[in-house]
C-alpha positions as CSV (number, residue, x, y, z in Angstrom):
1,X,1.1,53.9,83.6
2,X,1.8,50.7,81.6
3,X,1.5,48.9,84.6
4,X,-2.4,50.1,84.8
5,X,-2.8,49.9,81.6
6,X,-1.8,45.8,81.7
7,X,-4.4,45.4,84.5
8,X,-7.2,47.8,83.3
9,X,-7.1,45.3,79.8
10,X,-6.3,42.0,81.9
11,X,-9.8,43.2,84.1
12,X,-11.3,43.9,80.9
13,X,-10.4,40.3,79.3
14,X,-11.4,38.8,82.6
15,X,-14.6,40.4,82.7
16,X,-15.6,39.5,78.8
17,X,-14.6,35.5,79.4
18,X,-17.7,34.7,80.9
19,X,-19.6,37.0,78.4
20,X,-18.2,34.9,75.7
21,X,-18.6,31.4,77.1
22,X,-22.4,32.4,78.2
23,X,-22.7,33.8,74.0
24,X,-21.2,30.4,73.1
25,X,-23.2,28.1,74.8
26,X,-26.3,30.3,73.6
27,X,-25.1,29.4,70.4
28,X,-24.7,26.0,70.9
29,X,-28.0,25.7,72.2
30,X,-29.7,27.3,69.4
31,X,-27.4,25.0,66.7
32,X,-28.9,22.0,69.1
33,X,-32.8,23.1,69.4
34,X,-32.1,23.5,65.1
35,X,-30.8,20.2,65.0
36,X,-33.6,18.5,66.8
37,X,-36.5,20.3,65.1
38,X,-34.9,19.5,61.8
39,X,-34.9,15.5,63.0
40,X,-38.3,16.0,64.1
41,X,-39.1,16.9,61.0
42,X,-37.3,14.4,59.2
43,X,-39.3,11.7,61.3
44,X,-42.7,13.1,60.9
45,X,-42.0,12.7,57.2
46,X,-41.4,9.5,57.2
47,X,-44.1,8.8,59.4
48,X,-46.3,10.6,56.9
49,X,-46.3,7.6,53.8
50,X,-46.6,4.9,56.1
51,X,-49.5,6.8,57.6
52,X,-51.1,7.5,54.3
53,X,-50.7,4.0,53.3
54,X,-52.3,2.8,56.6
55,X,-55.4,4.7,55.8
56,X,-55.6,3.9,52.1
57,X,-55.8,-0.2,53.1
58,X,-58.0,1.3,56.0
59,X,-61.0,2.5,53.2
60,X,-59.7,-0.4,51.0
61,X,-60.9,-2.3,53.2
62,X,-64.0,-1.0,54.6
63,X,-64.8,-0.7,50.7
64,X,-64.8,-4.1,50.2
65,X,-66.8,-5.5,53.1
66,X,-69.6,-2.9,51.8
67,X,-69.2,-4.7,48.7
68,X,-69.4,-7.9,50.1
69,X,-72.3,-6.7,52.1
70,X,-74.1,-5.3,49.0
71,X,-73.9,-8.5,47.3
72,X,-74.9,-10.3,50.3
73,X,-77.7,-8.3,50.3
74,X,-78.8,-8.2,46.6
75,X,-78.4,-12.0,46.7
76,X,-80.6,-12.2,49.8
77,X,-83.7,-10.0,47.9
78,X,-83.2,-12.5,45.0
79,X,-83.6,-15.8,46.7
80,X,-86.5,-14.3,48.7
81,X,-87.7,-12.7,45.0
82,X,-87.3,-16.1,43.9
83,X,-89.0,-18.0,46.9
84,X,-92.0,-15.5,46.7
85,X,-92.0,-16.2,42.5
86,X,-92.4,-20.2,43.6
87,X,-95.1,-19.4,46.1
88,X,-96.7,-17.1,43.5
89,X,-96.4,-20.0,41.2
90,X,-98.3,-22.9,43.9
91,X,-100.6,-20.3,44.7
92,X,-101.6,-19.7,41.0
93,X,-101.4,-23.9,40.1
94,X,-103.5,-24.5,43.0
95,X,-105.6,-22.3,41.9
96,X,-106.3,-23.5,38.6
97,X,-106.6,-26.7,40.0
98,X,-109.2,-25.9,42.1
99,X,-111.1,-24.3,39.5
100,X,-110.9,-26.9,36.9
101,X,-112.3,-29.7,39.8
102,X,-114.8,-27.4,39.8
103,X,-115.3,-27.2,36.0
């Protein structure tokens, strides 16, 4: 009876073993997909200044070439408001010119 006992609970053992080594490496898999979300994680984050940065000299940027632009532009509009003042002026001085050879 002892006898069948011993083999009933050496069967038993036996037949748990793989049971537990499958539940362990289950475990160990979890503990591993954890750890590499967590890194993930940690790398996205520090990804996520440099990014920020990036963009912020990104619209640094394009602000400043519409400022350039702009006072490209509003120096353009005063040399041609300053070329058409000068013609304005000839126009008007040959004007009275002509009106005083006719005086």
């Amino acid at each position: 009876e002892a006898a069948a006992r011993k083999a009933q609970e050496d069967e038993a053992k036996a037949a748990a073993a793989p049971a537990a080594v499958a539940e362990e490496a289950a475990r160990r898999a979890d503990e591993e997909r954890k750890l590499a979300a967590e890194a993930r994680k940690a790398e996205e984050d520090e990804a996520k200044p440099a990014a920020a940065a990036a963009t912020k000299a990104e619209e640094d940027e394009a602000k400043a070439a519409a400022a350039e632009a702009a006072a490209r532009k509003a120096s353009a509009l005063a040399a041609a408001a300053d070329a058409r003042g000068a013609e304005e002026g000839r126009t008007l001085a040959a004007e009275d010119a002509a009106r005083k050879a006719e005086e």
